[in-house]
C-alpha positions in Angstrom: -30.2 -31.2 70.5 -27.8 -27.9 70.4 -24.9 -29.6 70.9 -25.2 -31.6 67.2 -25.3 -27.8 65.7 -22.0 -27.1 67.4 -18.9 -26.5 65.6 -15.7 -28.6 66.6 -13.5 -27.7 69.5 -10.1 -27.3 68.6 -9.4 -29.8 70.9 -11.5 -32.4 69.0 -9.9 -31.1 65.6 -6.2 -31.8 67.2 -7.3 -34.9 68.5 -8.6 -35.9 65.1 -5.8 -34.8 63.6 -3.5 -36.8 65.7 -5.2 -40.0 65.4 -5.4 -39.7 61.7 -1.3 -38.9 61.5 -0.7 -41.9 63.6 -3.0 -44.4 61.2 -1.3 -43.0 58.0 2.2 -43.4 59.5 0.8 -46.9 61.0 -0.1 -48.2 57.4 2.9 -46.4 55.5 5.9 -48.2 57.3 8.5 -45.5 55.0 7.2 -43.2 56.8 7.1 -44.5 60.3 10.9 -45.4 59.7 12.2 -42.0 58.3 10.4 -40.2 60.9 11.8 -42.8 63.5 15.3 -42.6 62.4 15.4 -39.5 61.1 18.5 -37.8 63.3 18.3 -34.4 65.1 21.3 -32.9 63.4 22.4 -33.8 59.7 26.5 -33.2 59.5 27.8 -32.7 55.7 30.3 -31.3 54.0 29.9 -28.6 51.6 28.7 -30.2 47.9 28.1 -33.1 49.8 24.8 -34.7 48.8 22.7 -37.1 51.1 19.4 -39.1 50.0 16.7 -39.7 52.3 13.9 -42.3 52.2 10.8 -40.7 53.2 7.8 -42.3 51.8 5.4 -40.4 49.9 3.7 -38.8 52.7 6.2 -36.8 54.6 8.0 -33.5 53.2 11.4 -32.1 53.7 11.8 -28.0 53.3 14.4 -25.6 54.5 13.1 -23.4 57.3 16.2 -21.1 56.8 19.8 -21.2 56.0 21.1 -22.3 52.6 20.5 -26.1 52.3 18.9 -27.2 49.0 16.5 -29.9 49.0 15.3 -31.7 45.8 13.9 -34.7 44.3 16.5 -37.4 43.8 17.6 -38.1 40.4 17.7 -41.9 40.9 14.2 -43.7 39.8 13.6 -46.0 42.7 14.2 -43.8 45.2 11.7 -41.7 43.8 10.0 -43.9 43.8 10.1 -44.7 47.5 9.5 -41.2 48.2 13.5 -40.3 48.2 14.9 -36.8 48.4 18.3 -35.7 48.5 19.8 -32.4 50.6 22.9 -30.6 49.7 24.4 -27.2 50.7 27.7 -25.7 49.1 28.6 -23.3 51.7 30.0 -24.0 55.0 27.4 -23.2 58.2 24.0 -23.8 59.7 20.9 -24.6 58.0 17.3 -25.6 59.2 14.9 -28.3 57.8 11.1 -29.4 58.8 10.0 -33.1 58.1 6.2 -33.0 57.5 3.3 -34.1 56.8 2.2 -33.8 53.2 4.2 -30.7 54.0 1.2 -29.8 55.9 1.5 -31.1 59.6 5.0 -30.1 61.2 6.2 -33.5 62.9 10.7 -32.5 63.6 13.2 -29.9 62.9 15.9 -31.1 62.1 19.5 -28.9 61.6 22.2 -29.1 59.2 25.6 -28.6 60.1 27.9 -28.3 57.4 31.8 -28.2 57.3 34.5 -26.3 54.8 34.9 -29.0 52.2 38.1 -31.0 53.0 40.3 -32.6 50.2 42.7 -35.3 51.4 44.9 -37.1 49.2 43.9 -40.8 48.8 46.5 -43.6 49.7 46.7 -47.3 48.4 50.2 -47.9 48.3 51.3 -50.6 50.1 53.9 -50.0 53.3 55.8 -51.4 55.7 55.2 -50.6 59.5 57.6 -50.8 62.1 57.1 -50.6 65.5 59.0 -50.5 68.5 57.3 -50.6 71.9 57.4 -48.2 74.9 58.6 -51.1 77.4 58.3 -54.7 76.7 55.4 -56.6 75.9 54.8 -60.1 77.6 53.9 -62.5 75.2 54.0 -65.7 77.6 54.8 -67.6 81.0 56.3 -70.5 81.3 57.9 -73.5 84.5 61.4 -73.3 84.8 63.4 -76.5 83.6 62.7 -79.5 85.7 59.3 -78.6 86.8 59.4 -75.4 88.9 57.1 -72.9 88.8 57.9 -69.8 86.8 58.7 -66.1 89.1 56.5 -64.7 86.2 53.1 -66.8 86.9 54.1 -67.1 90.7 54.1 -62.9 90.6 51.3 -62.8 89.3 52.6 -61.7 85.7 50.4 -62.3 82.9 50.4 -62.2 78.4 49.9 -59.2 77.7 51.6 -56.8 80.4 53.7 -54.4 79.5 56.9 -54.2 81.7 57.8 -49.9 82.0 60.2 -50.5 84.1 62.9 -52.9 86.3 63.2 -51.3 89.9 63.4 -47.7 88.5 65.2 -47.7 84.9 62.8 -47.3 82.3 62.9 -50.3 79.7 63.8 -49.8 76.1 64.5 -53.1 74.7 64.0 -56.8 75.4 67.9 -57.5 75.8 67.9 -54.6 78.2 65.3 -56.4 80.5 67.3 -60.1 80.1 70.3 -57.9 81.0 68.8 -56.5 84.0 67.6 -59.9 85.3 70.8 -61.7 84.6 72.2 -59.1 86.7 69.8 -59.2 89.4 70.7 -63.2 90.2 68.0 -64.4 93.0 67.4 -61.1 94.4 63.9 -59.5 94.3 63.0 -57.5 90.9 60.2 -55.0 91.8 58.5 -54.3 88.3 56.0 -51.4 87.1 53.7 -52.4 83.9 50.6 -51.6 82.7 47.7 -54.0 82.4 44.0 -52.8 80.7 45.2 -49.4 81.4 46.6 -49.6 85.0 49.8 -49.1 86.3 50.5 -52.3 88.5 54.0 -52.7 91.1 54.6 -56.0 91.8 57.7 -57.9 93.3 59.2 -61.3 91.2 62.5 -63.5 92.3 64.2 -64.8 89.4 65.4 -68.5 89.5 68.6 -70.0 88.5 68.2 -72.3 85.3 69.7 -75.6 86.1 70.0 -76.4 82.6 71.5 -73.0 81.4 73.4 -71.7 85.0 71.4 -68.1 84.5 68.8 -66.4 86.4 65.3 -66.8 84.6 62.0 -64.9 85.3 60.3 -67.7 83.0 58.2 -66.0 80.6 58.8 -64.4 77.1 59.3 -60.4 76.1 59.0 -58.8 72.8 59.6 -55.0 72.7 58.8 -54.8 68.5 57.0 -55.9 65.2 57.0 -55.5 61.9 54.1 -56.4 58.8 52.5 -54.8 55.6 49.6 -52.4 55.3 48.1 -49.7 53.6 48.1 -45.7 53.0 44.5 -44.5 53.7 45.2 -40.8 53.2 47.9 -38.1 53.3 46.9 -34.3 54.4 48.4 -32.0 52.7 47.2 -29.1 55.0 49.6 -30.2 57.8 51.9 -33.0 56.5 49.9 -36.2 58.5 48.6 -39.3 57.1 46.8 -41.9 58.3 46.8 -45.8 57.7 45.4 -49.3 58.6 41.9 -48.2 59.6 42.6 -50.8 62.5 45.3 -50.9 66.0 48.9 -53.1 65.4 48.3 -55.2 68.0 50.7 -58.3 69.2 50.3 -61.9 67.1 50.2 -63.4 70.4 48.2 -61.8 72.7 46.1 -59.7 70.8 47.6 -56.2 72.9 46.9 -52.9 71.5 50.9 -52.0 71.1 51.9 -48.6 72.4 54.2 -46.8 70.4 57.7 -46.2 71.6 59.1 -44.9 68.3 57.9 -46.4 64.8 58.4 -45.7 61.4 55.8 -46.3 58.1 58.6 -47.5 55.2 58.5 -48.1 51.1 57.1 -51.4 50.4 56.8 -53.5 47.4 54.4 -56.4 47.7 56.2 -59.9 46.0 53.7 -62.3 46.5 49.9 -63.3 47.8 48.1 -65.8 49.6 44.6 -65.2 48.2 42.2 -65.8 50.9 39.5 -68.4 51.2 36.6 -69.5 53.3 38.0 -70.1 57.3 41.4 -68.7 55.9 42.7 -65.2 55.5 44.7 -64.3 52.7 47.6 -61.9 53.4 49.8 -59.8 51.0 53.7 -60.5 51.4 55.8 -57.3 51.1 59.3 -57.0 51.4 60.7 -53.5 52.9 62.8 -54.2 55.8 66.1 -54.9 53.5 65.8 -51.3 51.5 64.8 -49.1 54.6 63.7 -46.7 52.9 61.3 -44.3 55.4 58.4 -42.5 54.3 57.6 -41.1 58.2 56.7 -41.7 61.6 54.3 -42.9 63.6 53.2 -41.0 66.3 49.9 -42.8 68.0 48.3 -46.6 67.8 45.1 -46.6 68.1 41.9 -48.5 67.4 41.1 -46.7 64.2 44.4 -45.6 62.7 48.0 -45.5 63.0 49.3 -41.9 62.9 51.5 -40.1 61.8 53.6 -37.5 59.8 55.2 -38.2 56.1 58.8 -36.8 55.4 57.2 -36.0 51.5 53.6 -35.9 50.1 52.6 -39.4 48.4 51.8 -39.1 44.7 48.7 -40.8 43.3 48.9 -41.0 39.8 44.8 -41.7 40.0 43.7 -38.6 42.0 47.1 -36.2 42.2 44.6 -33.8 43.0 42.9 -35.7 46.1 39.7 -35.8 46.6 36.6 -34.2 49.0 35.6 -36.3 51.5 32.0 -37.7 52.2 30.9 -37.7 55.7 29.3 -40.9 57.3 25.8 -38.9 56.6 26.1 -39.3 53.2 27.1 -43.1 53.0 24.6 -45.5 50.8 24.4 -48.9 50.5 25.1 -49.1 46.7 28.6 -49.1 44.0 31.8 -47.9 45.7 35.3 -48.5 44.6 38.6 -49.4 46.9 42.0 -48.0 45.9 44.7 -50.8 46.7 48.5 -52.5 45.7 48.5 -55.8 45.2 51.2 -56.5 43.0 54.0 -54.7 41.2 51.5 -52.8 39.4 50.8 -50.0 41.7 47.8 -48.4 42.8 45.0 -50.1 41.0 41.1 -49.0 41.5 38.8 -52.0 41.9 35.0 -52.0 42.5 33.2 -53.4 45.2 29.7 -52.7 46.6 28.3 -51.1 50.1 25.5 -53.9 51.3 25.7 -52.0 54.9 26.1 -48.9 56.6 25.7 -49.8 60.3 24.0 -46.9 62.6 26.8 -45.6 65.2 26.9 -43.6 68.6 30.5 -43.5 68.8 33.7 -44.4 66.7 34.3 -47.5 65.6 36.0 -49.5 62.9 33.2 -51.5 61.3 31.1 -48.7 59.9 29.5 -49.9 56.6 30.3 -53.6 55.2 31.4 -54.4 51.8 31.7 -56.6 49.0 34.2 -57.2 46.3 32.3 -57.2 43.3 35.8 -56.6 41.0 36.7 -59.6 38.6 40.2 -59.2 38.2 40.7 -58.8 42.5 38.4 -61.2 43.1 41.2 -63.3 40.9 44.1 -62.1 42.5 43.2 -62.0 46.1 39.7 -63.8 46.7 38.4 -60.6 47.8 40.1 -58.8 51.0 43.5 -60.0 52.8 45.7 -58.9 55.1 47.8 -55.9 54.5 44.6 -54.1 52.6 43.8 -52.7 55.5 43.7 -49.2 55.4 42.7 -49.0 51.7 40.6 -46.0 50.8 36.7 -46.3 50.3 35.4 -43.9 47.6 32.2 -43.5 46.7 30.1 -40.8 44.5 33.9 -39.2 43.8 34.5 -38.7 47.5 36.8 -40.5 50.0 34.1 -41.9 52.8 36.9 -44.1 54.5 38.8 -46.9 54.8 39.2 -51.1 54.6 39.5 -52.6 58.3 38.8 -56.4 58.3 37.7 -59.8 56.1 34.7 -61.3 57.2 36.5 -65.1 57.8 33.1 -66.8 56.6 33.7 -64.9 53.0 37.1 -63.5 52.1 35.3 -61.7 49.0 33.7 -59.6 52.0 34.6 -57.0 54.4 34.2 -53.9 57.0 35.2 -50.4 56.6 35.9 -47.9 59.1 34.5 -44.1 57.8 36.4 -40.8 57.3 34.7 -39.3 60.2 36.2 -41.6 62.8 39.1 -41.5 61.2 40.1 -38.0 61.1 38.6 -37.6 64.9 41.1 -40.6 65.8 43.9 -38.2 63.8 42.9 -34.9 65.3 42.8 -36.5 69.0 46.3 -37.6 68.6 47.4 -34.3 66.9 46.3 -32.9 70.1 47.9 -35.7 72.1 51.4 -35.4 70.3 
């Protein structure tokens, strides 16, 4: 027959050569995965290196611009097919993922920023924070059984009051003042709940035990605690700290900043933390006074804010680049920290996790205190090392966020990305 003579359309080649690329990826799972998760765009800094697991049958080469690519220096991810891409100029570069370096399967583009050097924190410091209005921490009955104006109104923990008929609240024994003075009359009230402005109308009640007009519920319009210095920028005088929100002890409220101010610190003591129990550092700073800067924006990722004089690290006076949450790997990292009279100390721990992202958020990578003589001090991560700088292969990559409650010896991080996008967006806000 003629047609057993014929040579194969190119159809049938394609098709052939399709079903044979998905077998080969079927049976190589490295493969399948770095083609799966491979991203679209690559974000670096410059001299920032990232390693990629691609198996042994799919290829990375530059299409054009100035990225490098090259065979990593570490023996088991050369083994597992790794490769590692770096570029030391700022701009746009273009690589194809292959097949054998045959078969083009994705492009994929590198963008890749100025290198950045930001001076490391780890000092310990004491935040105070004053409110923009008052922040209800409770309801309660009146004396004798009555039911408390507050929960009748409607008022709930965590509202903030902004304002008592039309004067704008600045303390707690402003807003006692105001009700004392408002005796049974109607109080209308503006606050804010989950990001809405409510108006709502409360009486206040006369106390039969104390003879004054009560609303029945607690106010607090301030707090106070220990953290840590993530990073100073030198470029324009901002820092940023905590890696988390000061919220209220009682309600858990995100508190929105009035007027604050970051202060020297000295940590005196530690509760080293253990399984079901935080730790927490104890710093006294409240007595001295002495203020480092302000704080402009709470958020979910930082507190912000400018420094009245640079920081001085004795470890890296010269800061440090930082590494984008591109270049993150599970693998040896070290956490800069001050948890005792000695200053900034360096301690290892190790990345077990960097967690895939779509938008900011403060649990980035997890970590692990693998440090002897922390591990002895603290049981691993307590409160006020939050905020403590992340480094890893010489680059600042973030920050310390939270203990994991189940093991004190581990922990989240937030990275330097979401950080200094939290930082910028409040730069623009201020």
């Amino acid at each position: 027959m003629q047609r057993n003579g014929r040579k194969p359309s190119a159809l049938r080649k394609a098709t052939g050569w399709v079903l044979a690329l998905m077998l080969t990826l079927g049976y190589f799972a490295p493969g399948q995965q770095a083609l799966r998760t491979m991203p679209d765009t690559l974000h670096l800094t410059a001299g920032q290196w990232q390693e990629l697991r691609l198996g042994h049958l799919l290829t990375l080469t530059t299409q054009q611009g100035a990225a490098a690519v090259s065979a990593s220096e570490d023996e088991t991810l050369r083994q597992q097919g790794g490769v590692s891409v770096q570029c030391d100029a700022a701009g746009v570069s273009e690589l194809m993922l292959s097949l054998l370096g045959i078969i083009p399967l994705k492009k994929v583009e590198v963008q890749v920023s100025p290198e950045k050097k930001l001076i490391p924190g780890g000092m310990a410091i004491g935040v105070a924070l004053h409110t923009s209005g008052v922040l209800v921490v409770g309801t309660s009955d009146l004396s004798g059984g009555e039911a408390g104006p507050a929960r009748v109104g409607g008022i709930l923990p965590g509202d903030l009051i902004r304002k008592v008929r039309d004067v704008d609240l600045t303390s707690s024994a402003q807003f006692s003042q105001l009700v004392a003075a408002a005796g049974e009359e109607a109080l209308p009230l503006t606050l804010e709940r989950n990001g809405e402005t409510l108006h709502v109308t409360v009486t206040p009640r006369m106390d039969a035990t104390t003879g004054t007009a009560r609303l029945g519920m607690w106010v607090r319009d301030s707090t106070a605690g220990v953290g840590t210095l993530s990073f100073y920028d030198p470029d324009n005088g901002t820092y940023a700290a905590l890696g988390h929100a000061i919220t209220d002890g009682d309600t858990g409220q995100v508190l929105t900043v009035e007027q604050g101010q970051i202060l020297k610190a000295e940590v005196v003591s530690v509760q080293k933390g253990q399984k079901g129990v935080p730790g927490e550092l104890k710093g006294s700073f409240l007595r001295e006074g002495v203020v480092l800067g302000d704080i402009i924006r709470n958020n979910m990722l930082v507190i912000y804010g400018h420094l009245d004089t640079a920081p001085v690290n004795s470890l890296y006076p010269e800061g440090l680049p930082i590494g984008l949450r591109s270049g993150v790997h599970t693998g040896p990292a070290t956490i800069l920290s001050t948890v005792d009279s000695g200053g900034i100390k360096e301690y290892a721990v190790e990345i077990t996790r960097v967690n895939p992202q779509t938008a900011p958020a403060p649990k980035s990578m997890v970590l692990r205190v693998t440090d002897p003589e922390l591990l002895a001090k603290t049981g691993g991560i307590v409160q006020g090392m939050s905020g403590s700088p992340i480094l890893q292969d010489g680059r600042l990559i973030g920050a310390v966020t939270h203990v994991l409650l189940a093991d004190p010896a581990k922990g989240y991080g937030v990275s330097i990305d979401d950080m200094l996008e939290a930082s910028a967006a409040q730069d623009k806000a201020a």
